[in-house]
PDB file of N, CA, C and O in Angstrom:
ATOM      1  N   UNK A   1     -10.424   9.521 -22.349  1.00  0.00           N
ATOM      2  CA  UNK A   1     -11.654   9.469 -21.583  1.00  0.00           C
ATOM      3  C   UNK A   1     -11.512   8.426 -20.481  1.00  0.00           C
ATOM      4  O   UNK A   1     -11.060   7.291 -20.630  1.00  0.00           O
ATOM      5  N   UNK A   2     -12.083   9.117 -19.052  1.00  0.00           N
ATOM      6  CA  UNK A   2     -11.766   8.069 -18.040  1.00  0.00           C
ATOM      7  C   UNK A   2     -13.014   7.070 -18.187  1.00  0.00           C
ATOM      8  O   UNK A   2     -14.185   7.413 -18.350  1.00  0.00           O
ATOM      9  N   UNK A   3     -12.337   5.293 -18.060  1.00  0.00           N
ATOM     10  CA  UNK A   3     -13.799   4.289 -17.639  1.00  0.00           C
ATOM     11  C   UNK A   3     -14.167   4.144 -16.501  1.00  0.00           C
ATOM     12  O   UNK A   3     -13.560   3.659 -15.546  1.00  0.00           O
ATOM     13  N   UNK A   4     -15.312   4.619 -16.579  1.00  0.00           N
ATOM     14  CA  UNK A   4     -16.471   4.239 -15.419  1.00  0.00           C
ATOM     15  C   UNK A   4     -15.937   2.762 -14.489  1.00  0.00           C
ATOM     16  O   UNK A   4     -15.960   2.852 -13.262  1.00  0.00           O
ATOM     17  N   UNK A   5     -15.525   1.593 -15.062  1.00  0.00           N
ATOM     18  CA  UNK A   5     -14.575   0.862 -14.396  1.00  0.00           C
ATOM     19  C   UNK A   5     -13.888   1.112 -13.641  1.00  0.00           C
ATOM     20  O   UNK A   5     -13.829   0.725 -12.473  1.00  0.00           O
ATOM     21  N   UNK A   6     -13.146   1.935 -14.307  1.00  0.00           N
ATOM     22  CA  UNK A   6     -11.563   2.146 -13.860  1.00  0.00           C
ATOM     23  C   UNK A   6     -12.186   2.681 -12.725  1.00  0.00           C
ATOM     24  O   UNK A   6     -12.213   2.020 -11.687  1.00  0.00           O
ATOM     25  N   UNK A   7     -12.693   3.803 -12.792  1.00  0.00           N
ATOM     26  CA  UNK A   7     -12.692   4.176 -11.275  1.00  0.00           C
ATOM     27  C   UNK A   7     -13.528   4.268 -10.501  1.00  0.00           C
ATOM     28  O   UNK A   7     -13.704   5.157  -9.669  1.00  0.00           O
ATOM     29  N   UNK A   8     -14.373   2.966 -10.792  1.00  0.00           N
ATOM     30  CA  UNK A   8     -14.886   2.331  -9.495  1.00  0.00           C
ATOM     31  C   UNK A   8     -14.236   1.572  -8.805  1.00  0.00           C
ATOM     32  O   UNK A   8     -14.406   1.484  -7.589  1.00  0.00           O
ATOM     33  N   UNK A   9     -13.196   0.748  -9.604  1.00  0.00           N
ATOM     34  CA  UNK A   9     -12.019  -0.136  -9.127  1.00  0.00           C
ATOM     35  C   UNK A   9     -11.100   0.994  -8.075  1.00  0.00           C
ATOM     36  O   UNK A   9     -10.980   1.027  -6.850  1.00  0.00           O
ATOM     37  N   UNK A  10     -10.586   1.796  -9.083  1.00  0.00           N
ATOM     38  CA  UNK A  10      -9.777   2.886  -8.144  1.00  0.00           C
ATOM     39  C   UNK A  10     -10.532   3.471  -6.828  1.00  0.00           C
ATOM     40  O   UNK A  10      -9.835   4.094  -6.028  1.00  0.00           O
ATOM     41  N   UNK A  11     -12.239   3.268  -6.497  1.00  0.00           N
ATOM     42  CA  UNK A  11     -12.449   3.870  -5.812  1.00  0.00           C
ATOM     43  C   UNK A  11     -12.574   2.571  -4.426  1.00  0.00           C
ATOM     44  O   UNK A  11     -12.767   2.799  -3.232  1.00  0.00           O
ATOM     45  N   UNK A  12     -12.406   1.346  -5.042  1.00  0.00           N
ATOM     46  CA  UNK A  12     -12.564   0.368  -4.030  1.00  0.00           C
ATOM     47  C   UNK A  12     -11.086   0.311  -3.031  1.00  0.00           C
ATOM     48  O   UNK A  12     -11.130  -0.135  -1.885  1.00  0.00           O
ATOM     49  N   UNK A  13      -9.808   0.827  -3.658  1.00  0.00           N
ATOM     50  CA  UNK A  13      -8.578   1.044  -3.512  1.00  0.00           C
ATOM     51  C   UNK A  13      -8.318   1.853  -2.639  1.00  0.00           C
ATOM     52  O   UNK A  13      -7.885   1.694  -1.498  1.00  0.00           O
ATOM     53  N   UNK A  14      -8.614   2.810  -3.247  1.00  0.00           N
ATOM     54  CA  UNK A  14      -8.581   4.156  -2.066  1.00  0.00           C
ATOM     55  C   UNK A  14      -9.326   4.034  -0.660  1.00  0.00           C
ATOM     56  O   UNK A  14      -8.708   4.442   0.323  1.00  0.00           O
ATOM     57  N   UNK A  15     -10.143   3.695  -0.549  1.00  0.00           N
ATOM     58  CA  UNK A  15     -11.243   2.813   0.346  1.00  0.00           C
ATOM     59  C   UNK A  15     -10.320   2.049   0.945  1.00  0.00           C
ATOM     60  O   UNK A  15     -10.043   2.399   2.092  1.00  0.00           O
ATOM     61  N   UNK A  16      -9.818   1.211   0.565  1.00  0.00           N
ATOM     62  CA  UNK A  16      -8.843  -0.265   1.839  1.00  0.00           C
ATOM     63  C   UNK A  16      -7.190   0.845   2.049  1.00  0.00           C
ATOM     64  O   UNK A  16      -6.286   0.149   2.511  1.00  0.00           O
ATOM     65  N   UNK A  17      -6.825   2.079   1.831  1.00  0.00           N
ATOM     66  CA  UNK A  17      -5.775   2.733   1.970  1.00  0.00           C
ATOM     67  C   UNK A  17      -4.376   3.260   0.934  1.00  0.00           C
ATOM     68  O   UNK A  17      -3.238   3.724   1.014  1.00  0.00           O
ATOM     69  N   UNK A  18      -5.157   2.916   0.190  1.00  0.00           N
ATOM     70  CA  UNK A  18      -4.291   3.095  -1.474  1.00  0.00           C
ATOM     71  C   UNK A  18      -4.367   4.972  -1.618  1.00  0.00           C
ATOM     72  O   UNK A  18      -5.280   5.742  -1.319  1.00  0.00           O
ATOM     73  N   UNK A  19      -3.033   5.228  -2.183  1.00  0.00           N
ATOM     74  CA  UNK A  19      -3.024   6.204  -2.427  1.00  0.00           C
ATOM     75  C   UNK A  19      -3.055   6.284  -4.012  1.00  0.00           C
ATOM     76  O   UNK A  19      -2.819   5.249  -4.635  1.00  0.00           O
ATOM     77  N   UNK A  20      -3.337   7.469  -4.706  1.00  0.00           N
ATOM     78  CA  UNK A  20      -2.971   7.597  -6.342  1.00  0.00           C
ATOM     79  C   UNK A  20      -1.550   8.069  -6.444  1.00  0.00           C
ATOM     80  O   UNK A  20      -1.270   9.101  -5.833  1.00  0.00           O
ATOM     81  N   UNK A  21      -0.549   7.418  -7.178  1.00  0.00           N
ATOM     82  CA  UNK A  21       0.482   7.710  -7.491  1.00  0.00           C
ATOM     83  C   UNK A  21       0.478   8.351  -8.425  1.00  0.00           C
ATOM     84  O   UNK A  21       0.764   9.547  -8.354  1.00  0.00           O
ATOM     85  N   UNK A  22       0.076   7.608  -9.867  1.00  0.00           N
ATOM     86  CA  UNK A  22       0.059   8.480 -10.658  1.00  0.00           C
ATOM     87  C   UNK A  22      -1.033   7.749 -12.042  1.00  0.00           C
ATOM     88  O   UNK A  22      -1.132   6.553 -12.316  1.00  0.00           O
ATOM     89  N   UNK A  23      -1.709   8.864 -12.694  1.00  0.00           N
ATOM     90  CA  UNK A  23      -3.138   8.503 -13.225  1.00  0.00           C
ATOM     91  C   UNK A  23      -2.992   8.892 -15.110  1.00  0.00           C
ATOM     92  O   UNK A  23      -2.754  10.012 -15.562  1.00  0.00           O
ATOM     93  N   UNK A  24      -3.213   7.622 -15.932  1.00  0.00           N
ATOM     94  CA  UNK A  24      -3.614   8.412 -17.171  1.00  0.00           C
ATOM     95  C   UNK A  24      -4.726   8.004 -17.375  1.00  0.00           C
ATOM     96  O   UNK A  24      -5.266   7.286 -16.533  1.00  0.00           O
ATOM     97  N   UNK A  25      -5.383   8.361 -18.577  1.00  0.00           N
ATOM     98  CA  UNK A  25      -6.984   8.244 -19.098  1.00  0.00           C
ATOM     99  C   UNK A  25      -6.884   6.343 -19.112  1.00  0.00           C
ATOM    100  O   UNK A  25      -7.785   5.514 -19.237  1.00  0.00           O
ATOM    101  N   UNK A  26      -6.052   6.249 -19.009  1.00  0.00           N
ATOM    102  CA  UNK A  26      -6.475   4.453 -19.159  1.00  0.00           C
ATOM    103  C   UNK A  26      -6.068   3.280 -18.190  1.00  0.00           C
ATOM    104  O   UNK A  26      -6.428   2.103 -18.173  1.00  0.00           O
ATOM    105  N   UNK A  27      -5.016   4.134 -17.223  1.00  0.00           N
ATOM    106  CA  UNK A  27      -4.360   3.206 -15.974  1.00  0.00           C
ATOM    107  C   UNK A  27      -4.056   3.875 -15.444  1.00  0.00           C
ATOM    108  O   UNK A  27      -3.944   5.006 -15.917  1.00  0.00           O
ATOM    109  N   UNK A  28      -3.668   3.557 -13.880  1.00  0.00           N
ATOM    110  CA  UNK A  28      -3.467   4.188 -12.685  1.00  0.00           C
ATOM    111  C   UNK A  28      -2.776   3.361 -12.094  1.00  0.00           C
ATOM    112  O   UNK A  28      -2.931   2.140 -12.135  1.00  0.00           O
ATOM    113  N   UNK A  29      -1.771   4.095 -11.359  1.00  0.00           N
ATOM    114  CA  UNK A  29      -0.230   3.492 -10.300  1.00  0.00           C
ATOM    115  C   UNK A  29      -0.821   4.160  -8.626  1.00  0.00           C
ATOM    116  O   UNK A  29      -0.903   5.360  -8.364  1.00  0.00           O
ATOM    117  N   UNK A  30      -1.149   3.087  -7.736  1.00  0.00           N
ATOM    118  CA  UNK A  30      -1.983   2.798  -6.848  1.00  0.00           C
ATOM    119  C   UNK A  30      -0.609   2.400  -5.415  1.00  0.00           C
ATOM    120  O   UNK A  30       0.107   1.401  -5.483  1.00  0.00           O
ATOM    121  N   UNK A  31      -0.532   3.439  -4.238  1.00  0.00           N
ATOM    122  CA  UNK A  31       0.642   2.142  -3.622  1.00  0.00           C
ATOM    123  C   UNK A  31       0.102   2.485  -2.074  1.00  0.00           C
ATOM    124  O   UNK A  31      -0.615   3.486  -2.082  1.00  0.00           O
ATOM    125  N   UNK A  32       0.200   2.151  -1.330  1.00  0.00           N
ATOM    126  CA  UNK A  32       0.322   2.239   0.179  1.00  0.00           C
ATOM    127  C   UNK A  32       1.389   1.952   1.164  1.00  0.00           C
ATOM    128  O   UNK A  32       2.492   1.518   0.831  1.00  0.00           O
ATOM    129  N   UNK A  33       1.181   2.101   1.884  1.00  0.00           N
ATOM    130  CA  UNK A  33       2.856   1.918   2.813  1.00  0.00           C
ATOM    131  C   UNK A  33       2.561   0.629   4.048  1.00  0.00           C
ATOM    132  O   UNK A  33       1.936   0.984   5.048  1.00  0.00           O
ATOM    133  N   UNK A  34       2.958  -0.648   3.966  1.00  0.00           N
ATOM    134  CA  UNK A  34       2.785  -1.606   4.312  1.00  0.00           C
ATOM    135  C   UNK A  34       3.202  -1.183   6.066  1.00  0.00           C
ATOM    136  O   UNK A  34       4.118  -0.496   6.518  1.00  0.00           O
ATOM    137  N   UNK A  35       2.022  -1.978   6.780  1.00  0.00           N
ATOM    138  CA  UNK A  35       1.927  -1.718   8.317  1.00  0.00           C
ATOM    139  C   UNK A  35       3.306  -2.125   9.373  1.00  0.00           C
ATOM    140  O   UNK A  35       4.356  -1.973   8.748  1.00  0.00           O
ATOM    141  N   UNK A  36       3.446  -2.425  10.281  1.00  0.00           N
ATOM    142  CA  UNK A  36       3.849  -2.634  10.978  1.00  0.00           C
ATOM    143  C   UNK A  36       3.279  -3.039  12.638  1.00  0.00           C
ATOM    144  O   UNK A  36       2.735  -2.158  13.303  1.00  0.00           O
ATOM    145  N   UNK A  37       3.421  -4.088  13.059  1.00  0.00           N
ATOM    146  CA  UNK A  37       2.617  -4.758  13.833  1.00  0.00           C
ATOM    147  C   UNK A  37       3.288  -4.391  15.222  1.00  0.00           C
ATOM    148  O   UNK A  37       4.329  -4.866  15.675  1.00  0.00           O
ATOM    149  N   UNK A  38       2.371  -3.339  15.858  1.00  0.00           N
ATOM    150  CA  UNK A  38       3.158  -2.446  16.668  1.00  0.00           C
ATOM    151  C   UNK A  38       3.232  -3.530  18.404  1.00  0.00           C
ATOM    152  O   UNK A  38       4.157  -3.525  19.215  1.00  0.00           O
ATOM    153  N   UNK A  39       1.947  -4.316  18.476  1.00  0.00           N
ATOM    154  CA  UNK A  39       1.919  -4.831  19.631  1.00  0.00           C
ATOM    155  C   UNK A  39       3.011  -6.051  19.857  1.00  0.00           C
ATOM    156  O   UNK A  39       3.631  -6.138  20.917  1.00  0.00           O
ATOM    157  N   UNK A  40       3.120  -6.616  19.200  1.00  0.00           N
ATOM    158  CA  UNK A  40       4.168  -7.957  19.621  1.00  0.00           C
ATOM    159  C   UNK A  40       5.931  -6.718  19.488  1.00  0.00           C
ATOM    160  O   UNK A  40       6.768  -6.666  20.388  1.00  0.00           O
ATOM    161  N   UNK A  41       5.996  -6.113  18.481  1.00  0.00           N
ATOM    162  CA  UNK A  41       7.201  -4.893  18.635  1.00  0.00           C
ATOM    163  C   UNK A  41       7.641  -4.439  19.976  1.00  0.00           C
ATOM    164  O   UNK A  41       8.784  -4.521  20.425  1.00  0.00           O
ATOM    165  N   UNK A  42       6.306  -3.816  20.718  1.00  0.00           N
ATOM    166  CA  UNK A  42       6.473  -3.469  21.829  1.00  0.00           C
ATOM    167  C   UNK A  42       6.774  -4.282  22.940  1.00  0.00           C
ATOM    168  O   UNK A  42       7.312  -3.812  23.942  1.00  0.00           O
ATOM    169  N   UNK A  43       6.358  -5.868  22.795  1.00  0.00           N
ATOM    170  CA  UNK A  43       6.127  -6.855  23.420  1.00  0.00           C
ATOM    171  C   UNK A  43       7.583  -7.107  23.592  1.00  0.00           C
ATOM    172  O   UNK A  43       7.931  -7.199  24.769  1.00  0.00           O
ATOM    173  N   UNK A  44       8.701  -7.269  22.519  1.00  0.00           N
ATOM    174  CA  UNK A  44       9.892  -7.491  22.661  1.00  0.00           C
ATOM    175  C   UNK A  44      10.647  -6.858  23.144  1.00  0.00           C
ATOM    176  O   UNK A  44      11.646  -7.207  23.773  1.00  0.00           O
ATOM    177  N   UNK A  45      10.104  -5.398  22.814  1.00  0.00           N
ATOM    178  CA  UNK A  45      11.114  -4.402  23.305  1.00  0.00           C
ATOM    179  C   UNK A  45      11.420  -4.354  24.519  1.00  0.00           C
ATOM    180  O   UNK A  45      12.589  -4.276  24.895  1.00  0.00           O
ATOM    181  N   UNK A  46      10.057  -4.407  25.583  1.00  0.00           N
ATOM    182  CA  UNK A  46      10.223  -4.669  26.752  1.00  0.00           C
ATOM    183  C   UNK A  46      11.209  -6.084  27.316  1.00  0.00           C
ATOM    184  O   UNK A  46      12.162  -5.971  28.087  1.00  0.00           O
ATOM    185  N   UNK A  47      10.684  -7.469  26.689  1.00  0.00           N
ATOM    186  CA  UNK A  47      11.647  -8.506  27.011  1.00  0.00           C
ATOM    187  C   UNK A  47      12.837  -8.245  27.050  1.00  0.00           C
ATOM    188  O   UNK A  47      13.574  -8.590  27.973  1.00  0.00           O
ATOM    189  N   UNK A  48      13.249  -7.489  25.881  1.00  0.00           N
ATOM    190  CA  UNK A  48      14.606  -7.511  25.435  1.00  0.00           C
ATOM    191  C   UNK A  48      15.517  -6.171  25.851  1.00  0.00           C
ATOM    192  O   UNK A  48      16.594  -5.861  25.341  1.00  0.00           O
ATOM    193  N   UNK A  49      14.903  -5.556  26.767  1.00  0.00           N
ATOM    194  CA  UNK A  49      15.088  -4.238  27.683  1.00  0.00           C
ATOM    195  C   UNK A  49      15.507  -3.667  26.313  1.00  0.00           C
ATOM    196  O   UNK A  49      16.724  -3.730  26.138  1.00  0.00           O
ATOM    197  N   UNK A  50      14.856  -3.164  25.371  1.00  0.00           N
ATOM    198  CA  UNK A  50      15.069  -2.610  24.299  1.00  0.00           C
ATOM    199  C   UNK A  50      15.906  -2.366  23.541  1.00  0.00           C
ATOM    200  O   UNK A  50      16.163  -1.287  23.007  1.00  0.00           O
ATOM    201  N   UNK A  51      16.707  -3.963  23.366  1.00  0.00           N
ATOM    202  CA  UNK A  51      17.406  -4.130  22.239  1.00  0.00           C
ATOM    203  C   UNK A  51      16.569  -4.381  20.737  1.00  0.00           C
ATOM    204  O   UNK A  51      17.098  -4.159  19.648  1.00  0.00           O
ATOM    205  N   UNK A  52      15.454  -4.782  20.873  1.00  0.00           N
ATOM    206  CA  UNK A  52      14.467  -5.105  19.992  1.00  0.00           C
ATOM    207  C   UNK A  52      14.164  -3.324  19.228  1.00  0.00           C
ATOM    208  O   UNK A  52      13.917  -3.098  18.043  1.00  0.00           O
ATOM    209  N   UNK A  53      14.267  -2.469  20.162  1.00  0.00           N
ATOM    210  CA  UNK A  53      14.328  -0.979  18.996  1.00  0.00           C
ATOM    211  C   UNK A  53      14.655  -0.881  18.129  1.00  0.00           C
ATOM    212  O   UNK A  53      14.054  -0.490  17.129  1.00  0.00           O
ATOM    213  N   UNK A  54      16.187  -1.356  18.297  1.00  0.00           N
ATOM    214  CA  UNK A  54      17.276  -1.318  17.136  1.00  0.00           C
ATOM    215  C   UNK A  54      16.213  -1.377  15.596  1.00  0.00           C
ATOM    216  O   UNK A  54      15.891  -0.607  14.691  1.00  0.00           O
ATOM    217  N   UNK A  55      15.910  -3.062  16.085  1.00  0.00           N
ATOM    218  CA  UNK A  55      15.328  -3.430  14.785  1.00  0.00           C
ATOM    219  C   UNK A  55      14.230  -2.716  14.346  1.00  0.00           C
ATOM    220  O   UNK A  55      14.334  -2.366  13.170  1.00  0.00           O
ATOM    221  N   UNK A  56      13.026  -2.325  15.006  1.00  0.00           N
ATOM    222  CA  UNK A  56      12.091  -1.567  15.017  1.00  0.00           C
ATOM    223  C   UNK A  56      12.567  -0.138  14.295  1.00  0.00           C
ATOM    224  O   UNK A  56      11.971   0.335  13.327  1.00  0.00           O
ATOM    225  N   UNK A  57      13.298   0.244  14.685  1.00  0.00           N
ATOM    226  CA  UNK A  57      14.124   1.416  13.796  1.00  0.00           C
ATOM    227  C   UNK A  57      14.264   1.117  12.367  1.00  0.00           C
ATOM    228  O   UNK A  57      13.635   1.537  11.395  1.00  0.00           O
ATOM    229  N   UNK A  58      14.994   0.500  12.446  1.00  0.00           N
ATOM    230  CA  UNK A  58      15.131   0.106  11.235  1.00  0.00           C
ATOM    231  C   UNK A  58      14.060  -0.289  10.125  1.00  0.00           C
ATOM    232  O   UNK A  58      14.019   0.173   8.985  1.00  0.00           O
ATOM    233  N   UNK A  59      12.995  -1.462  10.813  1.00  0.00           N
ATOM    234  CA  UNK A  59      11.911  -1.165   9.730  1.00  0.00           C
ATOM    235  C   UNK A  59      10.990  -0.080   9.652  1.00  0.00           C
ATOM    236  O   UNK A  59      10.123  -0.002   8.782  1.00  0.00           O
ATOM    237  N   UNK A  60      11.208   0.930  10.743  1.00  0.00           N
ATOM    238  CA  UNK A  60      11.024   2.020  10.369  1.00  0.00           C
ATOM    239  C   UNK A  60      11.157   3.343   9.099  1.00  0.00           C
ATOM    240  O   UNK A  60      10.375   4.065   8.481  1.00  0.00           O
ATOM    241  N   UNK A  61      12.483   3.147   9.168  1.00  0.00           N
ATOM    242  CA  UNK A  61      13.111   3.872   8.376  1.00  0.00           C
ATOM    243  C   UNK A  61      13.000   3.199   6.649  1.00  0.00           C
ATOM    244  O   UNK A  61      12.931   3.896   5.636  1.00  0.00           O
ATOM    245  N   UNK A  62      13.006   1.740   6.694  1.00  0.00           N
ATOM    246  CA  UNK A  62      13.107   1.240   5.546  1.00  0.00           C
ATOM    247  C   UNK A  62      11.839   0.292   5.132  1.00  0.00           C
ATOM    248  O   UNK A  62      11.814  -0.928   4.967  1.00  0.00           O
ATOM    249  N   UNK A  63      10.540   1.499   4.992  1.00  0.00           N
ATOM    250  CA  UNK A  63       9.455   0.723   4.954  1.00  0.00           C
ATOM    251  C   UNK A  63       9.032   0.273   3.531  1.00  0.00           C
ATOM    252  O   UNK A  63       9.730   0.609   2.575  1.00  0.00           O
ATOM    253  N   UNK A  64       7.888  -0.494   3.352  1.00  0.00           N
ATOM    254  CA  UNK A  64       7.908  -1.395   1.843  1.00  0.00           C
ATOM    255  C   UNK A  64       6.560  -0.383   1.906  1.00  0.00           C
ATOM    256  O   UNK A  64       5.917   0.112   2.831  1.00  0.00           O
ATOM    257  N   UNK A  65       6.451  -0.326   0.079  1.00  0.00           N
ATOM    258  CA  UNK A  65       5.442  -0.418  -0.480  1.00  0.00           C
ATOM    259  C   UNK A  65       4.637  -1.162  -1.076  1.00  0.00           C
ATOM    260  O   UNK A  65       5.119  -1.848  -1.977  1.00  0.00           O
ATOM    261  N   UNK A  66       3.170  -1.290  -0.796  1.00  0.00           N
ATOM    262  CA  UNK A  66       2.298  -2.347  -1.745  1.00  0.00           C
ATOM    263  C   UNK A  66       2.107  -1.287  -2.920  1.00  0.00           C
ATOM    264  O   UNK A  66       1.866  -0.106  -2.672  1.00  0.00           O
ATOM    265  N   UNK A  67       2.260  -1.913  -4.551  1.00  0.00           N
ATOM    266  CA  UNK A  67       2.211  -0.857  -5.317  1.00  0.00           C
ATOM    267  C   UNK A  67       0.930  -1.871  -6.221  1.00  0.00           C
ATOM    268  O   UNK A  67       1.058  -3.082  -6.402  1.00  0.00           O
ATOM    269  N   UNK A  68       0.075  -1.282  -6.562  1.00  0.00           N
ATOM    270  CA  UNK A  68      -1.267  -1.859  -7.657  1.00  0.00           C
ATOM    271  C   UNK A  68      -1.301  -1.080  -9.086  1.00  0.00           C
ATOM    272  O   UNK A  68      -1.435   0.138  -9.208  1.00  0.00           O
ATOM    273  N   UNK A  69      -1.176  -1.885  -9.993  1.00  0.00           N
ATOM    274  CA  UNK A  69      -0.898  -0.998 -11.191  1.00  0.00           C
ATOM    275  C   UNK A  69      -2.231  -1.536 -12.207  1.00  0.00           C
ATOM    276  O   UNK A  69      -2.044  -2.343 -13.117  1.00  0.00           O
ATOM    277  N   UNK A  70      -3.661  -0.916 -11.871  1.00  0.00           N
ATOM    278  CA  UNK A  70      -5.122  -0.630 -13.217  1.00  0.00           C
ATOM    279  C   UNK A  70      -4.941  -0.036 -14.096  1.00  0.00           C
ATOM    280  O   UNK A  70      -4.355   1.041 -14.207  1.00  0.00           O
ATOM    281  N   UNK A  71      -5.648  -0.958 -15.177  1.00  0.00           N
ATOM    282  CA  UNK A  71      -5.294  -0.948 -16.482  1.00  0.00           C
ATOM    283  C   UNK A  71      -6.809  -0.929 -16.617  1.00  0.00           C
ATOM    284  O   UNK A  71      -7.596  -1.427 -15.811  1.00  0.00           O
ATOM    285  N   UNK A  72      -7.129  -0.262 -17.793  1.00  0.00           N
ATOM    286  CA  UNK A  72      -8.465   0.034 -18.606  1.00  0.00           C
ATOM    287  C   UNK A  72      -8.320  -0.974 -19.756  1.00  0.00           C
ATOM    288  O   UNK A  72      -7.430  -0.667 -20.548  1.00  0.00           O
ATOM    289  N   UNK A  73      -9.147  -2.376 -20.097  1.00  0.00           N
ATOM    290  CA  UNK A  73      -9.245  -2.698 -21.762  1.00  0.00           C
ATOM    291  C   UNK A  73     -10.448  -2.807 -22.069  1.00  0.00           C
ATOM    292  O   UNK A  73     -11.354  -2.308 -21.403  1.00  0.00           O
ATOM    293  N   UNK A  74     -10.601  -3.426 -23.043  1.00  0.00           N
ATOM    294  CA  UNK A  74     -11.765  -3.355 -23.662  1.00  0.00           C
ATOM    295  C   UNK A  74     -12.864  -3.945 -22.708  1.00  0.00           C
ATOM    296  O   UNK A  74     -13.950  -3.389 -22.549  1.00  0.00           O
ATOM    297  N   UNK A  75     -12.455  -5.262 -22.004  1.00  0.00           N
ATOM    298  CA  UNK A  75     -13.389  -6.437 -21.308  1.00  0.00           C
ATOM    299  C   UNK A  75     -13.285  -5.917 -19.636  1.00  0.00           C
ATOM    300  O   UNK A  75     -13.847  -6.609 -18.787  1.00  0.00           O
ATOM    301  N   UNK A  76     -12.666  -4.881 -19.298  1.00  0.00           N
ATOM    302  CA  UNK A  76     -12.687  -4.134 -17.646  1.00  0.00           C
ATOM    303  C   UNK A  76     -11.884  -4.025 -17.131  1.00  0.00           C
ATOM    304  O   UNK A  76     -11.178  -3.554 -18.023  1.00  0.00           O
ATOM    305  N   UNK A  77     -11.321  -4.061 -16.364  1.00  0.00           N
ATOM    306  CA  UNK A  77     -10.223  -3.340 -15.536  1.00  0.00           C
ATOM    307  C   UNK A  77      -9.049  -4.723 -15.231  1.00  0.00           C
ATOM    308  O   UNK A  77      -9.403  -5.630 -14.477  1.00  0.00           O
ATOM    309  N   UNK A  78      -7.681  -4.751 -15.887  1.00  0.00           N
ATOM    310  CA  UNK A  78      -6.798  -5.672 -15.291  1.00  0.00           C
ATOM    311  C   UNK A  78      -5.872  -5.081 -14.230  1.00  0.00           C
ATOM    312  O   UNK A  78      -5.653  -3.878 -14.372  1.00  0.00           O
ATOM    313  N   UNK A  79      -5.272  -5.699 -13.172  1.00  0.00           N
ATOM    314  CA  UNK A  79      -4.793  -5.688 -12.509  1.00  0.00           C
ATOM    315  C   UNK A  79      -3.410  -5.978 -12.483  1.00  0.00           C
ATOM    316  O   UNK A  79      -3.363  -7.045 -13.095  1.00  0.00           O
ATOM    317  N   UNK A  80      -2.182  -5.670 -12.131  1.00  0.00           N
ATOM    318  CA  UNK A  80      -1.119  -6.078 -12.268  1.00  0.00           C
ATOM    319  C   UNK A  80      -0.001  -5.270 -11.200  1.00  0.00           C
ATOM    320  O   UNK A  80       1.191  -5.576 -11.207  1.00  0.00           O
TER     321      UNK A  80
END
């Protein structure tokens, strides 16, 4: 049985850009794909007659995840 907790928590998540990874009746695996700060990027690229791409590529290709892992107990929703 899902808690009323749980997914109000899960619904505050989804809300700031969290996706559901993956869900049982008592916890949920929560992740998003961490930004990239496009204006100062561009800012270099130009300085650097776009040697600064290179790198930009690269954290392109090799982006991070924020991953949130809710838990259901007895006393409300832990976080981890």
């Amino acid at each position: 049985m899902n808690s009323p907790a749980l997914d109000t928590e899960v619904a505050r998540y989804v809300a700031r850009g969290y996706g559901i990874e993956s869900r049982t009746p008592s916890q949920v695996v929560l992740a998003r794909q961490r930004r990239i700060g496009w204006f100062w990027n561009t800012i270099f690229v130009i300085l650097t007659g776009g040697l600064w791409l290179i790198y930009v590529i690269y954290r392109l290709a090799n982006r991070k995840y924020d991953r949130v892992v809710l838990t259901a107990s007895g006393d409300g929703v832990r976080r981890s």
